[in-house]
MARVEXFI-806637 format. One record per atom (N, C-alpha, C): residue number from 1; x, y, z; atom name. Coordinates in pm, 1 decimal. Example, Ala and Ser with C-alpha at 12.3 -4.5 7.8 and 13.67 -1.06 7.14 Angstrom:
# residues 2
PT pos        X        Y        Z site
PT   1   1319.0   -569.0    780.0    N
PT   1   1230.0   -450.0    780.0   CA
PT   1   1320.0   -330.0    780.0    C
PT   2   1285.0   -225.0    708.0    N
PT   2   1367.0   -106.0    714.0   CA
PT   2   1290.0      3.0    787.0    C
***
This chain:
# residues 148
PT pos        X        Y        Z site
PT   1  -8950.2  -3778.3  -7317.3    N
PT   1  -8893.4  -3645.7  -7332.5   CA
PT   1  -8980.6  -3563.6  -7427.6    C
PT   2  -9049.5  -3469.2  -7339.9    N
PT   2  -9123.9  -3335.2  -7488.6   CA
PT   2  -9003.1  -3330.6  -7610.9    C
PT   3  -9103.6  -3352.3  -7733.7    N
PT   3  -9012.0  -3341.9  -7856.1   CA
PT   3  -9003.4  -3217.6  -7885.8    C
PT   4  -9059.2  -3099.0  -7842.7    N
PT   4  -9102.4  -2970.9  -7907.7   CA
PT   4  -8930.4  -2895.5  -7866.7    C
PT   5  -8885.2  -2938.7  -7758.2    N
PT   5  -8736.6  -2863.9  -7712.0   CA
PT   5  -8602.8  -2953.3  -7750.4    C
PT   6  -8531.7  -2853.3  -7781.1    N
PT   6  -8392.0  -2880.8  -7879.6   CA
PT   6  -8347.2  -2986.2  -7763.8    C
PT   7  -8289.0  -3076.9  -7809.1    N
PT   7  -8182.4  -3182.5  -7753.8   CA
PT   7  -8023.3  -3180.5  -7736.1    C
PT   8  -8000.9  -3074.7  -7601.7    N
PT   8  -7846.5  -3075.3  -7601.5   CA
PT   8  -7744.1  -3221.7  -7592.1    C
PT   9  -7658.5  -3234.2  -7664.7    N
PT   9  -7603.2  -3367.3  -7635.7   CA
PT   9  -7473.1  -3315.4  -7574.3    C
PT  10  -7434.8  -3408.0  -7514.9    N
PT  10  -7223.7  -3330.6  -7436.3   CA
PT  10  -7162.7  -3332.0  -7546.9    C
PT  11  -7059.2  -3261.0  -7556.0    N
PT  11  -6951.6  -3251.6  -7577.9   CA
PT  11  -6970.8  -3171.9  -7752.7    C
PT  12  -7100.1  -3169.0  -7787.5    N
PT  12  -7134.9  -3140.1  -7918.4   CA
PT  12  -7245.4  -3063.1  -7904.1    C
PT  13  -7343.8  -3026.6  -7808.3    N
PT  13  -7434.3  -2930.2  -7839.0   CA
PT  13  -7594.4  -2943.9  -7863.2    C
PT  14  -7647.2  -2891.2  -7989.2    N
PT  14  -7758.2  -2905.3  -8020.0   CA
PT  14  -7756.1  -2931.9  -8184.2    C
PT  15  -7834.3  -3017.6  -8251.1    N
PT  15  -7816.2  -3033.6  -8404.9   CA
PT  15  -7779.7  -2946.9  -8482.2    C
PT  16  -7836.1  -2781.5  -8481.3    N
PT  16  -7849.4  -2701.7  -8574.4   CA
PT  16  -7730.8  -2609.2  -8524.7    C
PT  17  -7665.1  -2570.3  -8373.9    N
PT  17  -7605.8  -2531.0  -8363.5   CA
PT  17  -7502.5  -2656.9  -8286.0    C
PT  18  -7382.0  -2631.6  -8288.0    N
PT  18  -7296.7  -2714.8  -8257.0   CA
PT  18  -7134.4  -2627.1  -8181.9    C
PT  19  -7051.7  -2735.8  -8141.4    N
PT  19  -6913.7  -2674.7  -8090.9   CA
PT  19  -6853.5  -2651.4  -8238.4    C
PT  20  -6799.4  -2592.6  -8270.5    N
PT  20  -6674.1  -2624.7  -8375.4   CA
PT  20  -6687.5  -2511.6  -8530.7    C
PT  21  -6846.3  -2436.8  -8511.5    N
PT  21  -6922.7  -2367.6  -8595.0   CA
PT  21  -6853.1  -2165.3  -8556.2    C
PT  22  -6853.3  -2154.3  -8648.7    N
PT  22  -6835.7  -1999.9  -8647.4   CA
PT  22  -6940.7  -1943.9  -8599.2    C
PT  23  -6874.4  -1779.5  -8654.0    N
PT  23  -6949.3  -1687.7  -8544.9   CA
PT  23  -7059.3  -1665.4  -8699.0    C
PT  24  -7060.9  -1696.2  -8799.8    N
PT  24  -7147.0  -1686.0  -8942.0   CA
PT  24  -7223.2  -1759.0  -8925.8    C
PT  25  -7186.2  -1909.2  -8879.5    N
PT  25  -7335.7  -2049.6  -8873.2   CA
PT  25  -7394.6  -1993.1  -8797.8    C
PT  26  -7339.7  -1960.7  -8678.1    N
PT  26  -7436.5  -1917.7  -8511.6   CA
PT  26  -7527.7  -1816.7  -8588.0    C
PT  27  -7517.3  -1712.1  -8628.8    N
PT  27  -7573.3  -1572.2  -8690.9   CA
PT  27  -7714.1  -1659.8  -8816.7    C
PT  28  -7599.2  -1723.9  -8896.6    N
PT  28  -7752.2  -1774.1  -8998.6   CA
PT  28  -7835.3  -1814.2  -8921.0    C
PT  29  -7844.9  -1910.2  -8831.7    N
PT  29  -7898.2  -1970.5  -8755.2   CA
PT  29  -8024.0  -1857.2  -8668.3    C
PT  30  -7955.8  -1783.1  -8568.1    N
PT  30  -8020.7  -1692.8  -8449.6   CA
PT  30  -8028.2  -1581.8  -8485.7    C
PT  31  -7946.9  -1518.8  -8599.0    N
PT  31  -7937.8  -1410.8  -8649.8   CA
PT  31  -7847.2  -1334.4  -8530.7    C
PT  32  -7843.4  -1227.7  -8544.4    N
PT  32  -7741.1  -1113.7  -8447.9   CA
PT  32  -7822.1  -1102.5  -8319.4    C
PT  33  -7678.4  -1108.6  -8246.9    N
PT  33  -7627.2  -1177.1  -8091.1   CA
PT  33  -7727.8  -1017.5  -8048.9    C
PT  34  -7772.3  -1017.0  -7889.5    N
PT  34  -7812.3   -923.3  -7853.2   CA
PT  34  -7672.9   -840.5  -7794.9    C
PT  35  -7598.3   -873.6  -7810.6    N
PT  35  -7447.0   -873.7  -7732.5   CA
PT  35  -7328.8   -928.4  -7792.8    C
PT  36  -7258.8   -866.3  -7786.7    N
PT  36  -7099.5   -900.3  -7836.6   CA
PT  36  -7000.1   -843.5  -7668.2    C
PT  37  -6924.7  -1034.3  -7639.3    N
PT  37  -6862.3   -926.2  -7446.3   CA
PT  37  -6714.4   -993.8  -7506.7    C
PT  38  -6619.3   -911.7  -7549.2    N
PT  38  -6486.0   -942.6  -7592.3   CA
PT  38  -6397.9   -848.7  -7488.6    C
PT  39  -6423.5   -837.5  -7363.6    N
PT  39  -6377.9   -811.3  -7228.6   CA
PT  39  -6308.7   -919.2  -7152.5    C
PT  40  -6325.0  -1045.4  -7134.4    N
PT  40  -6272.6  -1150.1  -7085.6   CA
PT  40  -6156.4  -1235.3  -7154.0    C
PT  41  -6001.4  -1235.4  -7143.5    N
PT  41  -5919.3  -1291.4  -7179.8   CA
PT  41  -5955.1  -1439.2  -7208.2    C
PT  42  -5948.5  -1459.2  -7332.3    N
PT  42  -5917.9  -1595.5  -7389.0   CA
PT  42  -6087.4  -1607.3  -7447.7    C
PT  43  -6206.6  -1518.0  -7451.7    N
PT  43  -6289.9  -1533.1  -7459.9   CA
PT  43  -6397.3  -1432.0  -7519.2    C
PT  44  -6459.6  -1458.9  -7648.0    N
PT  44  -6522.1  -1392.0  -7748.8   CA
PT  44  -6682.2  -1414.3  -7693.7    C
PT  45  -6772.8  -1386.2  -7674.6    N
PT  45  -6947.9  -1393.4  -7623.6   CA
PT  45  -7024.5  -1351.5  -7753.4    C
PT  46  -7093.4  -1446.2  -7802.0    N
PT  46  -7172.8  -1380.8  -7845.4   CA
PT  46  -7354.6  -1454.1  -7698.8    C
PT  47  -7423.4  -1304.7  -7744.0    N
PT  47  -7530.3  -1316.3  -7610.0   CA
PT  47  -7628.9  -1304.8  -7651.3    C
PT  48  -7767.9  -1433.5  -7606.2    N
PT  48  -7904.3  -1412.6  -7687.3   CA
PT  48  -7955.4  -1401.8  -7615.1    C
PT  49  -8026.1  -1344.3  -7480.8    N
PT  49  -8083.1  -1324.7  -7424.9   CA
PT  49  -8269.9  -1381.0  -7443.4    C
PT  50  -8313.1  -1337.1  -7555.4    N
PT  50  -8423.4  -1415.3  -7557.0   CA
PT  50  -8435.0  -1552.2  -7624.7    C
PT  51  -8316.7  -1611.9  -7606.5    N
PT  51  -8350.9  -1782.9  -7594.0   CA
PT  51  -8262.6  -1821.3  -7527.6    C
PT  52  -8221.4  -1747.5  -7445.0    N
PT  52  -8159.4  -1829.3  -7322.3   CA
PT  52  -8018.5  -1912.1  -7363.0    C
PT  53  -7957.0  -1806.0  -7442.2    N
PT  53  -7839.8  -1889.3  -7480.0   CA
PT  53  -7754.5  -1788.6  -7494.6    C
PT  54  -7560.9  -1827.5  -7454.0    N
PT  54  -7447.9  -1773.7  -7499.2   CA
PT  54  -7360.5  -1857.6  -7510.1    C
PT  55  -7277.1  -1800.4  -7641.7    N
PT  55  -7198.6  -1851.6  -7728.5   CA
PT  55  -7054.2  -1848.1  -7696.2    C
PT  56  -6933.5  -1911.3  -7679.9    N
PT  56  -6812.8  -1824.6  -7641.6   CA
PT  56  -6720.9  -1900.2  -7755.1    C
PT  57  -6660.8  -1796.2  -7843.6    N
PT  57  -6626.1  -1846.3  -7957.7   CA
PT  57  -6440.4  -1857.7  -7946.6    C
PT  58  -6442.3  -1788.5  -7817.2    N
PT  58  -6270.2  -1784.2  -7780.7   CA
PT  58  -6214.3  -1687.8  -7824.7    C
PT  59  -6213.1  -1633.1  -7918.0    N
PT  59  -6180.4  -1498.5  -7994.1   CA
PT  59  -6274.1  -1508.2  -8126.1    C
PT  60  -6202.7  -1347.9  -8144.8    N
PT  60  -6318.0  -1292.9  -8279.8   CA
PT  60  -6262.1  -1338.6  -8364.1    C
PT  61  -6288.6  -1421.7  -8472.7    N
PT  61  -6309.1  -1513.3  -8601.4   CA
PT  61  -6318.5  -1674.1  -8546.6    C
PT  62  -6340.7  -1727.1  -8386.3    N
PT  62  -6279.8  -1811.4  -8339.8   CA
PT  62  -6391.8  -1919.3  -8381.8    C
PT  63  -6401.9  -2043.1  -8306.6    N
PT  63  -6439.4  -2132.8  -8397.8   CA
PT  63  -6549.9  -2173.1  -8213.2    C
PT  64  -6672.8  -2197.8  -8246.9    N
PT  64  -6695.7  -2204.9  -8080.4   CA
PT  64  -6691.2  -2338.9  -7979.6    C
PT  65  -6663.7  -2241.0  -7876.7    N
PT  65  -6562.0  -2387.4  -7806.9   CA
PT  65  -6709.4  -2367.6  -7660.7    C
PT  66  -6764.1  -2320.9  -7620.6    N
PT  66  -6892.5  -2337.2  -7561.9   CA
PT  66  -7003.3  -2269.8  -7569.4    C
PT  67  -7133.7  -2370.1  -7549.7    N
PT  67  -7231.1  -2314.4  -7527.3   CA
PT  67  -7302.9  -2329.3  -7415.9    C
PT  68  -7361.5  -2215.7  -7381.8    N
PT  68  -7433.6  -2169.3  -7234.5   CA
PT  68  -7583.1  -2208.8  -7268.8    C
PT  69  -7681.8  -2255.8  -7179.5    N
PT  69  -7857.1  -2293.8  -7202.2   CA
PT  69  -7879.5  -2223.6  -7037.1    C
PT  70  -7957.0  -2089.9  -7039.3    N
PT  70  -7981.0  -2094.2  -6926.1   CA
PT  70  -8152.7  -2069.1  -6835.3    C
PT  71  -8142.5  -2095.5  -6764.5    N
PT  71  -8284.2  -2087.8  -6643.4   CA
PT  71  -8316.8  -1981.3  -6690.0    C
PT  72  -8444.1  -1958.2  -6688.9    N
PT  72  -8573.5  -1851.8  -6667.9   CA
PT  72  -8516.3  -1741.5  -6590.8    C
PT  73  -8419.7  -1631.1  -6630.2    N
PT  73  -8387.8  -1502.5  -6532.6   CA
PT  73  -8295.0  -1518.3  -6500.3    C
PT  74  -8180.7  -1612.2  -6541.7    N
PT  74  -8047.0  -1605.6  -6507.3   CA
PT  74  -7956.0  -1556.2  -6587.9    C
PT  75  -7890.5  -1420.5  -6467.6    N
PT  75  -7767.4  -1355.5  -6602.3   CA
PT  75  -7885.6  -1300.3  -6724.1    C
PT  76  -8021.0  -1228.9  -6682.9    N
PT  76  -8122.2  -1160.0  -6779.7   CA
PT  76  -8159.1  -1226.1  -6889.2    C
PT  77  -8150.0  -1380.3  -6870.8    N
PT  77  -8209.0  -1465.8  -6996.2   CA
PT  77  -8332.5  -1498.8  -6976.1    C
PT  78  -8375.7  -1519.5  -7106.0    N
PT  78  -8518.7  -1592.8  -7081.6   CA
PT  78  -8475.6  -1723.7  -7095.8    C
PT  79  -8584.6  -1787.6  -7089.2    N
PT  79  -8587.4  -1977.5  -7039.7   CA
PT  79  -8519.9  -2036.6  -7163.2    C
PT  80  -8372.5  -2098.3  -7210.4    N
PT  80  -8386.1  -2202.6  -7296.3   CA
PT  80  -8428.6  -2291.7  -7299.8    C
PT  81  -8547.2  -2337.2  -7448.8    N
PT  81  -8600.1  -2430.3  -7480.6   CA
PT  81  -8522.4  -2534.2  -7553.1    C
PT  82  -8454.5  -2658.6  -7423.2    N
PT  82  -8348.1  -2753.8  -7437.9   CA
PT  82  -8407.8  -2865.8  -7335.0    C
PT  83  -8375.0  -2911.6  -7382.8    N
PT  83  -8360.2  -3098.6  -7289.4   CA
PT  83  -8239.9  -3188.5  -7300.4    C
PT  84  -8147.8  -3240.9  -7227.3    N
PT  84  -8038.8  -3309.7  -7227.7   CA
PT  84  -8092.7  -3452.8  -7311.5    C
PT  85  -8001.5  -3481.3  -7360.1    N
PT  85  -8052.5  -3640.0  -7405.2   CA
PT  85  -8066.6  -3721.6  -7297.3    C
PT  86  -8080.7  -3715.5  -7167.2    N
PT  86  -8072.7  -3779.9  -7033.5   CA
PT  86  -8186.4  -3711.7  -6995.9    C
PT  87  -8256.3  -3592.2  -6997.3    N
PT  87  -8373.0  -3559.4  -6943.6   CA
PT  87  -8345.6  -3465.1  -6846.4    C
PT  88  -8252.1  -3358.9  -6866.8    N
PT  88  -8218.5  -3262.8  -6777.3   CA
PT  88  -8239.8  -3106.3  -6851.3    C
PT  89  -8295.3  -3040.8  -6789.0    N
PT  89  -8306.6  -2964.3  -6853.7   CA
PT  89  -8329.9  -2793.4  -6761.6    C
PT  90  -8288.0  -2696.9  -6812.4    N
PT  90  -8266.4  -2551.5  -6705.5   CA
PT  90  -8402.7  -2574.3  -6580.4    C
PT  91  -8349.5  -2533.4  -6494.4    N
PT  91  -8453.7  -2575.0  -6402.7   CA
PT  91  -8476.9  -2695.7  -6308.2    C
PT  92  -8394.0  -2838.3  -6351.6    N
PT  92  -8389.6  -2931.6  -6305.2   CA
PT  92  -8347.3  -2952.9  -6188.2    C
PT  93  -8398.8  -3007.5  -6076.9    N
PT  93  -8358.0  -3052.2  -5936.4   CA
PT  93  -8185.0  -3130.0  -6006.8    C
PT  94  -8088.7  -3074.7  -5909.8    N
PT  94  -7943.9  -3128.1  -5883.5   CA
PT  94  -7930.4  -3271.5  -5881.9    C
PT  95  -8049.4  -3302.8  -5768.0    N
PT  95  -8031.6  -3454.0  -5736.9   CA
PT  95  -8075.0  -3480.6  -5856.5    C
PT  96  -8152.7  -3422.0  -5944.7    N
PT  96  -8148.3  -3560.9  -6062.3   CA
PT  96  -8064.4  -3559.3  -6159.0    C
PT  97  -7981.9  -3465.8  -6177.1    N
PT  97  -7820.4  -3443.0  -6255.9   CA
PT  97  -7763.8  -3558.8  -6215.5    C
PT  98  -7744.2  -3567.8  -6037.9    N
PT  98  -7659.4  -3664.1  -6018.3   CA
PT  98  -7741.2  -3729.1  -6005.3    C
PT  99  -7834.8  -3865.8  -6057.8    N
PT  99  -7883.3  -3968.9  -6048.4   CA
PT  99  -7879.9  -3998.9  -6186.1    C
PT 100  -7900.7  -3882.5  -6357.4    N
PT 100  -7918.7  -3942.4  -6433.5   CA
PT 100  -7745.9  -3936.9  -6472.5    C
PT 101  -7682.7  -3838.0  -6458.1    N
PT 101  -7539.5  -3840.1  -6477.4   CA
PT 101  -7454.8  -3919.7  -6372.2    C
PT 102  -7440.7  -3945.2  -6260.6    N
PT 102  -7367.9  -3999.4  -6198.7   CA
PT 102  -7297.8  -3923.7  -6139.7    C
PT 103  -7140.9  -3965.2  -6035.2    N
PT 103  -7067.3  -3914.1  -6003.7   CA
PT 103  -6988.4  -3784.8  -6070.6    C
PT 104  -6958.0  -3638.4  -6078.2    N
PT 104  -6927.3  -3586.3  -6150.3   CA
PT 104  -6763.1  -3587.9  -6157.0    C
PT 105  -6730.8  -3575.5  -6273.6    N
PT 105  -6563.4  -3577.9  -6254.3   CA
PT 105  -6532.2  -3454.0  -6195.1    C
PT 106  -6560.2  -3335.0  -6165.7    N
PT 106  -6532.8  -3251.4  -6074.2   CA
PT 106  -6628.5  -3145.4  -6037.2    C
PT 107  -6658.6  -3100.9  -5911.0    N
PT 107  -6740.3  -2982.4  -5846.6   CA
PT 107  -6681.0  -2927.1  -5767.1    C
PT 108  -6784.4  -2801.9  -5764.6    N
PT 108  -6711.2  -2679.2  -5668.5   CA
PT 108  -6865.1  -2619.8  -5647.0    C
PT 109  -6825.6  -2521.8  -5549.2    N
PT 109  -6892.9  -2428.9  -5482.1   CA
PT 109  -6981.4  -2531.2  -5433.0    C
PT 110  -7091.8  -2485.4  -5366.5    N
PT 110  -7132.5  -2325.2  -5353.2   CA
PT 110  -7059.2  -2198.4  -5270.3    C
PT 111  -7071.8  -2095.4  -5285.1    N
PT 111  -6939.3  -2025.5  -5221.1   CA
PT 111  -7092.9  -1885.9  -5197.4    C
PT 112  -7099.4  -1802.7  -5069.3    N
PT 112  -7140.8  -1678.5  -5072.6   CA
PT 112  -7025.8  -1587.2  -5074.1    C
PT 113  -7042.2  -1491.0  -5195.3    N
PT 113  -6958.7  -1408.6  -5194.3   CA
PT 113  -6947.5  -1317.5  -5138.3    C
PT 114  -6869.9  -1184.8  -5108.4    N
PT 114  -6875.8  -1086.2  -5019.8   CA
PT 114  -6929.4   -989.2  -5061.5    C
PT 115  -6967.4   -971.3  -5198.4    N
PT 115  -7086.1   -898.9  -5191.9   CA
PT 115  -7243.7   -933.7  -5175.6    C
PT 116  -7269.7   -988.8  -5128.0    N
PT 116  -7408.4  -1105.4  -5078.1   CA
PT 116  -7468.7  -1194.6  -5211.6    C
PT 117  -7370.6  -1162.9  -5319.1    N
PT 117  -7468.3  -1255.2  -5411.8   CA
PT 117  -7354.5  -1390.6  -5349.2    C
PT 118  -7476.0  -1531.4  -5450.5    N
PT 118  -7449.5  -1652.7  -5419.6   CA
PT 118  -7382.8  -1703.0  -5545.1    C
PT 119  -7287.1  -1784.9  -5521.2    N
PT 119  -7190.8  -1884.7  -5663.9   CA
PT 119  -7227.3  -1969.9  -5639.9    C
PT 120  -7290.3  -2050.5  -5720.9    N
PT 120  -7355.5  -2161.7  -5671.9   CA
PT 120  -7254.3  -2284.9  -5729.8    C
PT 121  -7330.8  -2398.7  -5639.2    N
PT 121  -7226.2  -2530.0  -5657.6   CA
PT 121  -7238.6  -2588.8  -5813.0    C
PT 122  -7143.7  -2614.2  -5876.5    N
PT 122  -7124.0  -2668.4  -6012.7   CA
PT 122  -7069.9  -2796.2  -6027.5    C
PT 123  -7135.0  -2910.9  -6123.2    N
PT 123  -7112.2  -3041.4  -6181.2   CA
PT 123  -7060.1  -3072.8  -6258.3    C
PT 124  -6922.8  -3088.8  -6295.1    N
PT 124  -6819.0  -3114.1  -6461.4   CA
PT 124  -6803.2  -3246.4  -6459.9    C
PT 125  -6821.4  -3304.3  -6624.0    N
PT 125  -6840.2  -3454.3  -6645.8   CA
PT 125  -6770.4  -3427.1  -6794.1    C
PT 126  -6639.9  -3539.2  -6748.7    N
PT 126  -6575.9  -3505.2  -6896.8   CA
PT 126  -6614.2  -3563.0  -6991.4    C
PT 127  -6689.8  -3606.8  -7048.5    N
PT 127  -6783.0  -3634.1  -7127.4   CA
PT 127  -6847.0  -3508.0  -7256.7    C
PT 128  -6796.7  -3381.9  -7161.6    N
PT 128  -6846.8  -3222.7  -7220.1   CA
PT 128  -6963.6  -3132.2  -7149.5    C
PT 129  -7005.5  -3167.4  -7075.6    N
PT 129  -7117.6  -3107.9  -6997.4   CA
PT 129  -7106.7  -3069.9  -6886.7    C
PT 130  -7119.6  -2979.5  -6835.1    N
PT 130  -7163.2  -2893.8  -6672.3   CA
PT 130  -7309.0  -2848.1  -6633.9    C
PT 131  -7297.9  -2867.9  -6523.9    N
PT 131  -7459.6  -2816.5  -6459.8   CA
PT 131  -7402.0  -2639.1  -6348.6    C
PT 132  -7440.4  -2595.0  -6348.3    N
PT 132  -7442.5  -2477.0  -6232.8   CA
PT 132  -7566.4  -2474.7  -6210.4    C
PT 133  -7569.2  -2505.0  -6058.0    N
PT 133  -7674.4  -2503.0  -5989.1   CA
PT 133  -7707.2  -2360.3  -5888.6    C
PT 134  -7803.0  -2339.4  -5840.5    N
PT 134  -7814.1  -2164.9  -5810.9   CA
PT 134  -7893.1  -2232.4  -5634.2    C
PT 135  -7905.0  -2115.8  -5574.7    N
PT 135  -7942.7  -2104.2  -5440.9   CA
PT 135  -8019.7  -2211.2  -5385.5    C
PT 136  -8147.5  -2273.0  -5506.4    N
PT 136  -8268.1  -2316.9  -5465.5   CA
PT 136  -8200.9  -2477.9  -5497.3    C
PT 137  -8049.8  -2491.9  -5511.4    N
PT 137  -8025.3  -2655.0  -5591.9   CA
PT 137  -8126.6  -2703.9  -5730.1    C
PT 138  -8126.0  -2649.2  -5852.6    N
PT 138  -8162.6  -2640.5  -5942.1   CA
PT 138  -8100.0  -2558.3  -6059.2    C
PT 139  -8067.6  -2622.6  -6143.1    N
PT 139  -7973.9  -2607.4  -6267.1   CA
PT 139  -8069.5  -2445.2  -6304.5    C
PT 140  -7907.8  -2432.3  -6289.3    N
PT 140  -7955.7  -2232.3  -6352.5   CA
PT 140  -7875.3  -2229.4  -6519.9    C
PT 141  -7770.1  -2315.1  -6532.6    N
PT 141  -7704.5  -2320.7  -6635.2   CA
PT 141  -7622.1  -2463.1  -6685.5    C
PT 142  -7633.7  -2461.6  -6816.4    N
PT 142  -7623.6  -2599.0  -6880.1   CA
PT 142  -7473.3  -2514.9  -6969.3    C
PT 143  -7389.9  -2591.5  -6990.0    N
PT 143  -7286.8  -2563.2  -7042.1   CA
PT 143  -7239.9  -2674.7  -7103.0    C
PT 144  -7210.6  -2697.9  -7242.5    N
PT 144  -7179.1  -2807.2  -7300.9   CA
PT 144  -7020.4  -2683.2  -7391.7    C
PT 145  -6910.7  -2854.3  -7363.4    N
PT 145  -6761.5  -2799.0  -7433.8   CA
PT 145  -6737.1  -2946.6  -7469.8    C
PT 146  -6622.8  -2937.0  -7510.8    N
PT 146  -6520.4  -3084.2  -7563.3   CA
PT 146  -6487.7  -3164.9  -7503.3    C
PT 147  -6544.8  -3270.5  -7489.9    N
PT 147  -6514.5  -3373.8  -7367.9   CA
PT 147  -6352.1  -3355.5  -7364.2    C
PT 148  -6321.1  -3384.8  -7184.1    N
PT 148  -6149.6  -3392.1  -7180.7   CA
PT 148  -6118.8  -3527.7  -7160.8    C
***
């Protein structure tokens, strides 16, 4: 595994940033979000666009309950520099999600929607981790929460 990219682990994240950290650690850390999206019920965003990461803290003072790692141009991010402790990382062929993860405890999609964009098929492993995979079957987004 290149050592130079952060190591997401499930259910907990990355070392320096983690689940369970305010919207103050996230900030010391990345400094101010390019974005604040407190539009979605049950759900606070903070949005970094140039490292390929968003935050969802659940509400404003909330404590964060996920983080987003995404592909090169997905949702206007640039590439997060991450690697799974399994060797998965934005960009990764599907089939090797499911070869280094296994069976997922639940998926969905892919679905074309009616306005011609694509929802692509997604991998949940309660363990804390999801894959969303995009058109080409290749992880567009890494999502790590609280194992169930």
């Amino acid at each position: 595994m290149p050592n130079d990219k952060a190591v997401i682990k499930s259910g907990l994240g990355l070392s320096h940033i983690h689940l369970g950290q305010t919207e103050e650690q996230v900030r010391s850390v990345l400094g101010k979000p390019d974005t604040r999206i407190r539009k979605l019920k049950g759900s606070f965003y903070y949005v970094y666009n140039e490292v390929g990461m968003d935050f969802d803290f659940g509400k404003t003072a909330g404590k964060l309950k996920i983080i987003f790692f995404y592909r090169e141009g997905s949702q206007g991010h640039r590439g997060a520099d991450v690697i799974t402790d399994r060797g998965i990382e934005p960009g990764s062929a599907g089939s090797k999600v499911l070869r280094l993860y296994g069976k997922p405890d639940k998926r969905g999609g892919p679905l074309s929607l009616p306005n011609g964009r694509y929802s692509g098929e997604w991998l949940s492993y309660k363990e804390g981790i999801q894959f969303e995979l995009g058109a080409d079957r290749n992880v567009t987004v890494i999502s790590v929460c609280r194992p169930t």
